[in-house]
C-alpha positions as CSV (number, residue, x, y, z in Angstrom):
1,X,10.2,31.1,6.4
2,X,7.0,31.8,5.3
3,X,4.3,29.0,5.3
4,X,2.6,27.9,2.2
5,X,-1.1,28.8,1.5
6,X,-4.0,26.3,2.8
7,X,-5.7,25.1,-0.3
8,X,-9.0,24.6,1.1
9,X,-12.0,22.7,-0.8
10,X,-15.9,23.0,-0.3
11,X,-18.1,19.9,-1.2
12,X,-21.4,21.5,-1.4
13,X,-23.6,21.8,-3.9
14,X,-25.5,25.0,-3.0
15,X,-24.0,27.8,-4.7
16,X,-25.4,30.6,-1.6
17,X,-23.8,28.4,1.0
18,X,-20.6,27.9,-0.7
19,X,-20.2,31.4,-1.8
20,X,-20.9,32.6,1.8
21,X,-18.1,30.6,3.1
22,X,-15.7,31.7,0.6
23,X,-16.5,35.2,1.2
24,X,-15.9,34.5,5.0
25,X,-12.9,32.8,4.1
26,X,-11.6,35.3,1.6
27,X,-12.3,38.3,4.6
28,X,-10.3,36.4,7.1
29,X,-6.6,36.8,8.3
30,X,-6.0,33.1,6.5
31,X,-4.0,32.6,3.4
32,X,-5.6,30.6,1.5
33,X,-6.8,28.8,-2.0
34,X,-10.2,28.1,-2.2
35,X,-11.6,25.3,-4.8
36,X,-15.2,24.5,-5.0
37,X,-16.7,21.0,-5.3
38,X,-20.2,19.7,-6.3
39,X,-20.1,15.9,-6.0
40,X,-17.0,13.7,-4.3
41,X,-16.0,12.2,-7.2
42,X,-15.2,15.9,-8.6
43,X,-13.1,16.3,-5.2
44,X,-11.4,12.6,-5.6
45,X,-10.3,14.0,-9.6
46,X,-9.7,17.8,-7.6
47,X,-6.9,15.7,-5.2
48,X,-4.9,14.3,-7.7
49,X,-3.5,17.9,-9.0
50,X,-4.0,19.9,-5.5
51,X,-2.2,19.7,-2.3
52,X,-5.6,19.8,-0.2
53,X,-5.6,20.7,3.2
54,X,-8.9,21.0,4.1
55,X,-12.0,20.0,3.1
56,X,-15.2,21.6,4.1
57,X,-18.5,19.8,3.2
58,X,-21.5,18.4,4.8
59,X,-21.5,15.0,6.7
60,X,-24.9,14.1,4.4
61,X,-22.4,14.1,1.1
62,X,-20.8,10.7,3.0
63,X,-23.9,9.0,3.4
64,X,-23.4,5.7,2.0
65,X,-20.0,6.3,1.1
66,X,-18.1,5.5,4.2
67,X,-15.8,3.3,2.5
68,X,-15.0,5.7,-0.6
69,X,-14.6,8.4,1.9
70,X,-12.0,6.2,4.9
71,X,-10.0,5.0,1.8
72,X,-9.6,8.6,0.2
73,X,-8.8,9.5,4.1
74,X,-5.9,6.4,3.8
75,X,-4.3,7.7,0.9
76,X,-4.1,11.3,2.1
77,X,-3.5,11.4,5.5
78,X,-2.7,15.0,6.2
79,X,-6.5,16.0,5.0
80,X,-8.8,17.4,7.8
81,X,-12.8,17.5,7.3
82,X,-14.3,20.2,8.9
83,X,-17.9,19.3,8.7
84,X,-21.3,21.5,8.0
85,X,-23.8,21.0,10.6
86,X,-27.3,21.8,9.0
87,X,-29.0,20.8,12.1
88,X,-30.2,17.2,10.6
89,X,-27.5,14.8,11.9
90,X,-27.0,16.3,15.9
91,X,-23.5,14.2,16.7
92,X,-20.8,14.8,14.3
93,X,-19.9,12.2,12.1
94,X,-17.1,10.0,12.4
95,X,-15.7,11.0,9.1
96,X,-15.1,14.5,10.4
97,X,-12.6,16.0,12.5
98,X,-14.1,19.4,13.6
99,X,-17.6,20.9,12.7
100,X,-19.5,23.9,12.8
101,X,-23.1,25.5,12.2
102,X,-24.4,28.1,9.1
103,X,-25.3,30.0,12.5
104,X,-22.0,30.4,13.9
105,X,-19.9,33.6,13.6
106,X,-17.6,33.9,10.7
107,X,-15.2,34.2,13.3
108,X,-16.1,31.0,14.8
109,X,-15.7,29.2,11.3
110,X,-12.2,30.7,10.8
111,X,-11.4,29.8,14.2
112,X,-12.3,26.0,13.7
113,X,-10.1,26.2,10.3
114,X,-7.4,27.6,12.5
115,X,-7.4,24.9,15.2
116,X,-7.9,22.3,12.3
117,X,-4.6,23.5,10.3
118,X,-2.4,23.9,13.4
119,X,-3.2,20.5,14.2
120,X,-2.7,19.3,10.8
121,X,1.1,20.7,10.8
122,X,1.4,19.5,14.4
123,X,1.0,15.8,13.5
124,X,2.5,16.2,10.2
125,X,5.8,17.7,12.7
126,X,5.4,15.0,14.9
127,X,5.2,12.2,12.5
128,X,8.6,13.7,10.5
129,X,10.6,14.1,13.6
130,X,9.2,10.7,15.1
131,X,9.8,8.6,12.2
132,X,12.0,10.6,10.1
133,X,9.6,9.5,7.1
134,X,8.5,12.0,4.7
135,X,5.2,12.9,3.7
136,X,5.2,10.9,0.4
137,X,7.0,7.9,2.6
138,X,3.7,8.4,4.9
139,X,0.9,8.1,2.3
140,X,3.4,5.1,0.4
141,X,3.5,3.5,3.5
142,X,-0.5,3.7,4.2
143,X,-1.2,2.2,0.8
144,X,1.3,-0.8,1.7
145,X,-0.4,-1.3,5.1
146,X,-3.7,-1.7,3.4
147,X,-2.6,-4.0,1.0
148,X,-2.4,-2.1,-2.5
149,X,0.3,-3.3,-4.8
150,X,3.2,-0.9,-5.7
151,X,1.3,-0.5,-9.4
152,X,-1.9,0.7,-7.4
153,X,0.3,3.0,-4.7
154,X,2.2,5.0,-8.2
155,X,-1.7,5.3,-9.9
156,X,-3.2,6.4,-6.8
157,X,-0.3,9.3,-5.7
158,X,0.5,9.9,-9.5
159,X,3.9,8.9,-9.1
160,X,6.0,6.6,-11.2
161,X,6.6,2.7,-9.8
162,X,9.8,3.3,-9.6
163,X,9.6,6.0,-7.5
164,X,7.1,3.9,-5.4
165,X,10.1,1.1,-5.1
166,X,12.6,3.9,-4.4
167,X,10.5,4.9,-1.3
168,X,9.9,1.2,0.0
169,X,13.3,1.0,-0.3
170,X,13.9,4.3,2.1
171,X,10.5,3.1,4.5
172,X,12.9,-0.2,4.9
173,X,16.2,1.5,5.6
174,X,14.4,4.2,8.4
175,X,12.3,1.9,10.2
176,X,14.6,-1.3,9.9
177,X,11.3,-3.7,9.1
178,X,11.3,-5.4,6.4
179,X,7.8,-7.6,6.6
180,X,4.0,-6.4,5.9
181,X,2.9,-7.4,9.5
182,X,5.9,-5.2,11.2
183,X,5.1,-2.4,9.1
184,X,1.4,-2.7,9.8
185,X,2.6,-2.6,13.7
186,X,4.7,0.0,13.6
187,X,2.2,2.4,11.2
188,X,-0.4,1.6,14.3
189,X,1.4,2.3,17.0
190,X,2.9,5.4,15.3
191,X,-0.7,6.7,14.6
192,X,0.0,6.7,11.2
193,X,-3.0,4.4,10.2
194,X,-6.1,3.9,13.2
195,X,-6.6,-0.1,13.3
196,X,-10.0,0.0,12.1
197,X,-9.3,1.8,9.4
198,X,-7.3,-1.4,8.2
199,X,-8.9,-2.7,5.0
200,X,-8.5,-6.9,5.7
């Protein structure tokens, strides 16, 4: 069965540095989508109608932002961020999975979207065959753990309510836990939500 494409995004503004990296993308063995960004709130509209699997950008587009950024990471946990080191900020930031440099080898770059999609599909695997939860029962799940009402779970996935209710219902039946505070434990110690990621 043939996999579906990666629908990559680039948050950057500079119009050289995104081409470039489509072009290196677009030259590479990937199949992929590429969608261009200037400003996160054009990515956060960009998410509701694609299936993003990646998002490239620079760390400096999160500064101040952290908690815009960790939330949009809650409600779509199967995104990666492979971040753009410019040299400024030497660690890589928290909000990122992988990174790389405008100095590294196209090879390099495709590389690190390699290792970031393989590991995207591993966990996604994992989490399917370890709680037998689908993808939309994942991200339903992570907007009950942090609190959001089912009203607020349907606007931010797009779906209808009762479709929200529907997979509450199945979340119940799978895992047997009924209560807020046994979900919570079971979507941390399933790694489906990191503890400080918890909005109290």
């Amino acid at each position: 069965m043939r996999k579906p494409p990666l629908h990559i995004v680039i948050l950057e503004p500079s119009r050289i540095i995104c081409e470039g990296l489509q072009t290196v993308l677009y030259q590479s063995d990937l199949d992929c989508r590429i969608h261009r960004t200037e400003t996160l709130e054009e990515f956060t509209e960009l998410l509701e109608t694609v299936p993003v699997d990646i998002l490239i950008t620079n760390p400096l587009q999160f500064v101040n932002r952290e908690k815009e950024v960790r939330k949009i990471r809650k409600q779509y946990p199967s995104l990666s961020v492979a971040g753009i080191d410019y040299g400024i900020i030497q660690k890589q930031s928290m909000l990122t999975d992988l990174s790389f440099t405008l100095y590294d080898s196209a090879e390099h770059i495709v590389n690190v979207l390699s290792k970031l999609d393989k590991q995207n599909r591993s966990v996604s695997l994992q989490k399917n065959e370890d709680d037998n939860l689908t993808k939309r029962e994942i991200e339903v799940l992570t907007g009950l753990v942090n609190g959001m009402m089912n009203k607020e779970i349907a606007d931010s996935l797009n779906i209808s309510i009762h479709t929200v209710v529907r997979h509450r219902k199945n979340i119940t039946m799978k895992t047997g836990i009924r209560s807020q505070s046994g979900l919570t434990i079971y979507a941390i110690s399933k790694k489906i939500v990191a503890i400080e990621d918890i909005e109290i």
